[in-house]
N, C-alpha and C positions, 0 to 999 in steps of 0.2 A: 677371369683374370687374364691380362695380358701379356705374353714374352716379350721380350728384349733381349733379340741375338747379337754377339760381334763377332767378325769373318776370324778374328787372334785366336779363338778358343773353339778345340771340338766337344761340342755338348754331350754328344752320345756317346755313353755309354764313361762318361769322365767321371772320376774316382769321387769328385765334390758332389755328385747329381744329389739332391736331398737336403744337404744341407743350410740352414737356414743362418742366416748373416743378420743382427738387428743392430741395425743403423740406427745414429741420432738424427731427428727433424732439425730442421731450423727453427723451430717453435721451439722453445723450453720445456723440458720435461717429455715430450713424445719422442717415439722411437718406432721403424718401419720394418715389416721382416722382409728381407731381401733372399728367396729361395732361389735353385739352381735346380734347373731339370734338363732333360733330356734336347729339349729346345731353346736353354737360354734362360733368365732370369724373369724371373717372378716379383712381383714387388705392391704388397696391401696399401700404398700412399694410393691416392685418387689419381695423380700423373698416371703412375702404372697398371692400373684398372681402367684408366679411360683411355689413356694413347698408348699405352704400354712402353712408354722411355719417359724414365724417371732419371733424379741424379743420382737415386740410393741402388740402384741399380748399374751404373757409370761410377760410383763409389768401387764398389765390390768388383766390380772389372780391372779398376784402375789398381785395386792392390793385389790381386791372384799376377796380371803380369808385371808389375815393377820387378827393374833388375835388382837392387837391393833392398828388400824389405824391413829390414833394421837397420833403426839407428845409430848413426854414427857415434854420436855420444851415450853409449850404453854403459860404457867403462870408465 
């Protein structure tokens, strides 16, 4: 399995390392686990196993840093 680092997040030794994110495919019905390690994300789609940059990995990056992560209309 392949990493996929971004320079926004220090991987070592971060509080998320282990845990595993399952993302929905664009295919219906499948879903991809997107894990966090020490060196970046993990990601079981074939992108992330062969080139190691996947989007379900670019997913789970793009919501750990959004400035606001809830929505507005929650109330």
């Amino acid at each position: 399995m392949r990493i996929q680092s971004f320079p926004d997040i220090n991987f070592a030794d971060h509080h998320l390392v282990d845990v595993v994110w399952q993302v929905a495919s664009s295919r219906l019905g499948e879903t991809y686990n997107v894990r966090m390690t020490d060196l970046g994300f993990s990601c079981n789609c074939i992108a992330g196993s062969m080139r190691g940059k996947c989007k379900h990995a670019q997913h789970v990056h793009d919501l750990l840093i959004m400035d606001d992560p809830l929505p507005v209309d929650l109330f």
